[in-house]
N, C-alpha and C positions, 0 to 999 in steps of 0.2 A: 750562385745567388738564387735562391728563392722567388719562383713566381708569382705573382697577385693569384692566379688559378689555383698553384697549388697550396697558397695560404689558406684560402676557401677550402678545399676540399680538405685538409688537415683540421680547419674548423668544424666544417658541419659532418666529418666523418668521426669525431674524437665523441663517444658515447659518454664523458663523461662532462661533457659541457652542453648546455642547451642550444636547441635549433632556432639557430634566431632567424627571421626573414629580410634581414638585410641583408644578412649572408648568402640568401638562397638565390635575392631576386641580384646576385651579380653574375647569375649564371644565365641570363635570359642571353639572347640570342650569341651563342659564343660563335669566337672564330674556330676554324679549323686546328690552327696549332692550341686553342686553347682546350675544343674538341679531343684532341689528343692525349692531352695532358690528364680530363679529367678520365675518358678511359682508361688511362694506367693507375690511375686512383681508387677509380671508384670499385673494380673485384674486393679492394684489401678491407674493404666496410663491412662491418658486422650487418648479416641478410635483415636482421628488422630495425637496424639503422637504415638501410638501405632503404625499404617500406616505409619508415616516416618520412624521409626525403622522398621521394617518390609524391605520398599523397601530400606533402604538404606544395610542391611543385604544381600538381593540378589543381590546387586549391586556392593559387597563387596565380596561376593562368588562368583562372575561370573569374578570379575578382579583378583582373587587371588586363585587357587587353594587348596592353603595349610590349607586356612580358611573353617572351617568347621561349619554349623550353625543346620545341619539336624536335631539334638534332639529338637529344638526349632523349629523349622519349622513344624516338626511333632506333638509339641503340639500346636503346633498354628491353628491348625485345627481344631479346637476344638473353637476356640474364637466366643466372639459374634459378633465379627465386619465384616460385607460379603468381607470388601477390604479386612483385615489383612489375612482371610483365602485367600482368592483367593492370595492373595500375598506369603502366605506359600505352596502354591502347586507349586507357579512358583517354589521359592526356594528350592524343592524339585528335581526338573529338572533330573538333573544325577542322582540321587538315585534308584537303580535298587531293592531294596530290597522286594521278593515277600509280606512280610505284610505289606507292600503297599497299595496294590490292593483293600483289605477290604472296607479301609477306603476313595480310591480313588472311589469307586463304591455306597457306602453310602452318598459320598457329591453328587456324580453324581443322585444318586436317590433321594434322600430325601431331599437336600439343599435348604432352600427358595428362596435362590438368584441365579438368571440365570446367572449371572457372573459368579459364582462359581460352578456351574454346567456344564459349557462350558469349564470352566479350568480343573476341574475333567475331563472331557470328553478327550482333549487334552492330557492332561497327561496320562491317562490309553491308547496311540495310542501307548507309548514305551512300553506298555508288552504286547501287542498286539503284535509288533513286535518280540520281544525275543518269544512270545507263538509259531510266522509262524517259528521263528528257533529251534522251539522242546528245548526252555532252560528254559522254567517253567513247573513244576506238570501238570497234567493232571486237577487237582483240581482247579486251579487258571486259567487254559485256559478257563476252562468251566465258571466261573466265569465272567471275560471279557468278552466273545461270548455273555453270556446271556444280562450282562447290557447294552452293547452298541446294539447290536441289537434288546431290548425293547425299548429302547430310539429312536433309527432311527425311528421304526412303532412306536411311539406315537404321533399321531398327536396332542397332544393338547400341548406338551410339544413346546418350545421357539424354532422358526428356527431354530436359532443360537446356541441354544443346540444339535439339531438335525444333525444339517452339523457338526459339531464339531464331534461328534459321529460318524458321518460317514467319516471323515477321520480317525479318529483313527482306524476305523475298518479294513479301507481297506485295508491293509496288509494281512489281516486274507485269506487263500482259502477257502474256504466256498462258498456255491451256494446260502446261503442264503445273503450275503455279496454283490454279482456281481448283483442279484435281486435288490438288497434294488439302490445300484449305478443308475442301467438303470432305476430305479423310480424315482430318484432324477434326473436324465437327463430328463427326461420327465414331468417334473415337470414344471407350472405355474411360480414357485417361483426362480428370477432370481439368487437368492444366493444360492439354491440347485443348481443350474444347475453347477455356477459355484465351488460347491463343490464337485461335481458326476466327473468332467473332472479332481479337483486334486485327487482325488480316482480313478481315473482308471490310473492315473502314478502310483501312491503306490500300487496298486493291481497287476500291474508289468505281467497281462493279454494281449499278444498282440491282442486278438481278439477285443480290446477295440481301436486297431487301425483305422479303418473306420472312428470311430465316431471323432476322434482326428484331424486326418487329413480335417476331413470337419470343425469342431472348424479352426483350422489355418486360414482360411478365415473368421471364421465372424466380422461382423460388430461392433461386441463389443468388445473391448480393454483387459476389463477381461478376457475373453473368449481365444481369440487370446492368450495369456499370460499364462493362466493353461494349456492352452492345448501345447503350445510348451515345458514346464515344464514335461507334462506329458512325450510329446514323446521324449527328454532327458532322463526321468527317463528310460522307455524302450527302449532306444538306437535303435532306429528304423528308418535306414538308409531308409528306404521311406519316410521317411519326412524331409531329405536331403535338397531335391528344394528347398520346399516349406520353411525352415525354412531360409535357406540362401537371397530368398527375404523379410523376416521380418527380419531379419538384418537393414532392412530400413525400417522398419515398423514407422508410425509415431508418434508411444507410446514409448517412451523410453525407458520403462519396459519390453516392449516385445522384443526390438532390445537385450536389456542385457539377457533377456530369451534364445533366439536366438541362440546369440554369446554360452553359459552357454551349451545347448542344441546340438550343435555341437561340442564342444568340447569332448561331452560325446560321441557321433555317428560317429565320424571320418569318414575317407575316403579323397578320393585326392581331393574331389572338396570343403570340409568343411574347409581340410587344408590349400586348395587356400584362399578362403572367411577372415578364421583367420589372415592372414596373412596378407592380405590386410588391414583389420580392423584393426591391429597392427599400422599401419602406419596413421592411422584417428587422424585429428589433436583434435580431442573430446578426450579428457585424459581419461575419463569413459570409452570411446569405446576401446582405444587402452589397457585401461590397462586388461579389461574385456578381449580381444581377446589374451593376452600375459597370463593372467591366464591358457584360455581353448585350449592354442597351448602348455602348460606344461602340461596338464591334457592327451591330446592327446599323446602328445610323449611319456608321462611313463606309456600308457597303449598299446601303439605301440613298445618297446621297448622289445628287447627279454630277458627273464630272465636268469639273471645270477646267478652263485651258486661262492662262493669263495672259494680258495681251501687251 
């Protein structure tokens, strides 16, 4: 007799029938014996059958909560297909769980495909994070430190693994970390640079101000754009001015940085600026500046205790 699991998996594996999402969302949190099952199923699927179950599984976990697809995602990591895995680490996203890290740091090393070593990379930026707030082992910080900082110094390894790397890292205080940054800022290669300026927002370093503030004026769009990101992230009311004339900046990406940016830095002259922008008949702009004129008030707001 036929299992309800492997009715599904004969469903959404048969290319000649459409992927329906009822089908998909009975795969949310399996048991073990049902785990098993769809492992003996799922090699025999055509590899870009494979791929659309895949992305439409984290696209099903990202609108739905309650769906849970993490046991499959985690063996999915495993597959021969370089999308399905890179597609299985997206869907791992919120998963904080430290044996993780293992196998996020072995796709990062060892993986043939640079996709999937740039999404390892990315992904190992959240225990990075939880490692700068003292919430993993001493064992597993040490872990991350090593792989993303081999990776930053390997030059032979893919830019784009590289910068990947080094944003994950940046979180980390580490001297070795704030080094690797101002080599990527000095750097030839115009997509290190521009990943050195988003790593000095995340490294949350204000001496990394100087260099931010002269970013705000260049000539390049990305440029202008990470860096007013950055100085948001450090809430660095010297770049006040400066940020309030890119409000009109003529990259639209940057005016929304701006507006985003101020919101976080407050003060009376940001709050003028927001307020203004509120009233921009650009629905982007006003609704952007109605965002970060709430963001401002409930961190301007004095705290209350209920009694």
């Amino acid at each position: 007799m036929t299992s309800p699991i492997e009715e599904i998996m004969a469903d959404i594996g048969n290319c000649d029938q459409p992927l329906l999402n009822s089908r998909l969302t009975e795969l949310s949190h399996p048991s073990s014996a049902e785990l098993k099952l769809f492992v003996g199923s799922w090699s025999a699927i055509d590899p870009e059958r494979r791929r659309q179950i895949m992305q439409r599984l984290v696209e099903l976990a990202e609108d739905n909560l309650e769906l849970n697809f993490d046991s499959i995602f985690k063996y999915c990591l495993q597959d021969q297909d370089d999308e399905v895995r890179r597609q299985a680490i997206e869907g791992l996203w919120e998963n904080e769980e430290a044996s993780l890290i293992k196998h996020l740091v072995n796709l990062l090393m060892r993986d043939k495909s640079e996709k999937v070593q740039a999404a390892s990379a990315t992904a190992l930026g959240k225990f990075a994070m939880l490692a700068e707030q003292n919430k993993l082992r001493a064992y597993h910080v040490a872990k991350i430190q090593e792989a993303l900082l081999s990776v930053i110094n390997d030059k032979a390894k893919p830019v784009e693994v590289r910068r990947r790397a080094l944003a994950a890292a940046a979180p980390l205080s580490l001297p070795q970390v704030s080094i690797a940054i101002l080599e990527a800022y000095q750097s030839d290669d115009a997509r290190l640079r521009v990943s050195a300026i988003y790593a000095m927002g995340k490294n949350c370093d204000p001496d990394w101000l100087p260099l931010l503030l002269k970013e705000l004026g260049s000539a390049d769009a990305e440029l202008r754009y990470e860096a007013t990101r950055a100085c948001g992230e450090l809430e660095a009311a010297e770049a006040g001015a400066c940020l309030i004339k890119l409000v009109d900046d003529s990259d639209a990406d940057v005016q929304m940085a701006a507006i985003e940016a101020l919101g976080k830095i407050g003060g009376s002259a940001a709050k003028e600026c927001l307020e203004q922008c509120r009233d921009n008949p650009d629905e982007a702009i006003s609704q952007a500046a109605e965002q970060a004129l709430l963001e401002l008030e409930a961190k301007e707001a004095p705290l209350s205790f209920g009694i």
